[in-house]
MARNU-991311 format. One record per residue (C-alpha): x, y, z; residue number from 1. Coordinates in Angstrom, 2 decimals. Layout:
N
      east     north        up   bapa
         X         Y         Z    NUM
...
END
This chain:
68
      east     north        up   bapa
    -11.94     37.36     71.19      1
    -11.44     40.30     73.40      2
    -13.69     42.65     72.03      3
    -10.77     44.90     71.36      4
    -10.66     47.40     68.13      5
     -7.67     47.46     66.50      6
     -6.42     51.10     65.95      7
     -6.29     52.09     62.31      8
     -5.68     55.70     60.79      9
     -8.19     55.56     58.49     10
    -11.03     57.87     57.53     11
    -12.92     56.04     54.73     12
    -11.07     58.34     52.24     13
     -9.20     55.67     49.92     14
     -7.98     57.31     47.12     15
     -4.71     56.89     47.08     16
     -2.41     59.79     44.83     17
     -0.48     57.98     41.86     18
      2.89     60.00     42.08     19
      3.66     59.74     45.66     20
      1.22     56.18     46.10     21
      0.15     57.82     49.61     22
     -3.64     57.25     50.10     23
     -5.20     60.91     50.68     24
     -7.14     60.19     53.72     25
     -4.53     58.59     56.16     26
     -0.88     58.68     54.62     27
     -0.58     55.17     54.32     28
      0.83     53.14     51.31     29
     -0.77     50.34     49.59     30
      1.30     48.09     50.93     31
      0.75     49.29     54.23     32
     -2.91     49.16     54.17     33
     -2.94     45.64     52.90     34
     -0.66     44.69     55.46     35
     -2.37     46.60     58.40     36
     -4.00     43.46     60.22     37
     -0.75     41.27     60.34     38
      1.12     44.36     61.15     39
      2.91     43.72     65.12     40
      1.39     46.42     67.31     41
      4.37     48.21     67.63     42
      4.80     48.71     63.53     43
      1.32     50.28     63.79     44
      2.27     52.84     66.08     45
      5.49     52.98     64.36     46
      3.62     54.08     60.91     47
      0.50     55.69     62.43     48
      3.43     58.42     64.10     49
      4.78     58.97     60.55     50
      1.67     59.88     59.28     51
      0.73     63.42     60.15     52
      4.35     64.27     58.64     53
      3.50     62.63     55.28     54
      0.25     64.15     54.91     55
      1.86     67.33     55.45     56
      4.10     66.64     52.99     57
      1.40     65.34     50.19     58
     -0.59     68.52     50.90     59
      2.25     70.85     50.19     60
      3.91     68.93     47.64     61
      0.77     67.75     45.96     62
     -2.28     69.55     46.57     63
     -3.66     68.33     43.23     64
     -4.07     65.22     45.05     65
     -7.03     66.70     47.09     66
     -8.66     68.38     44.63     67
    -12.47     67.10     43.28     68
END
């Protein structure tokens, strides 16, 4: 083991909005999170830079989402 972390978006916010099936805290989708550890490296990155650009998008789009 080399002690390493493995970089992950999340925030411990997993609620994850039924229309768009983006989770609320990082962007991700279901299947994404559930696939995050067997991800390569390089599709990490790939979906961690997508990110900020969907939770742009949820916020405008659904702000319903982040409501209590």
């Amino acid at each position: 083991m080399t002690g390493t972390a493995m970089e992950t978006p999340c925030i411990k916010v997993c609620v994850v909005d039924p229309a768009s099936g983006l989770c609320i805290g990082c962007g991700r989708t279901l299947q994404e999170i559930g696939a995050w550890a067997g991800l390569s490296p390089q599709r990490r990155k790939a979906v961690m830079a997508a990110l900020p650009g969907r939770l742009e998008w949820l916020r405008r789009e659904r702000p319903a989402a982040f409501e209590d």
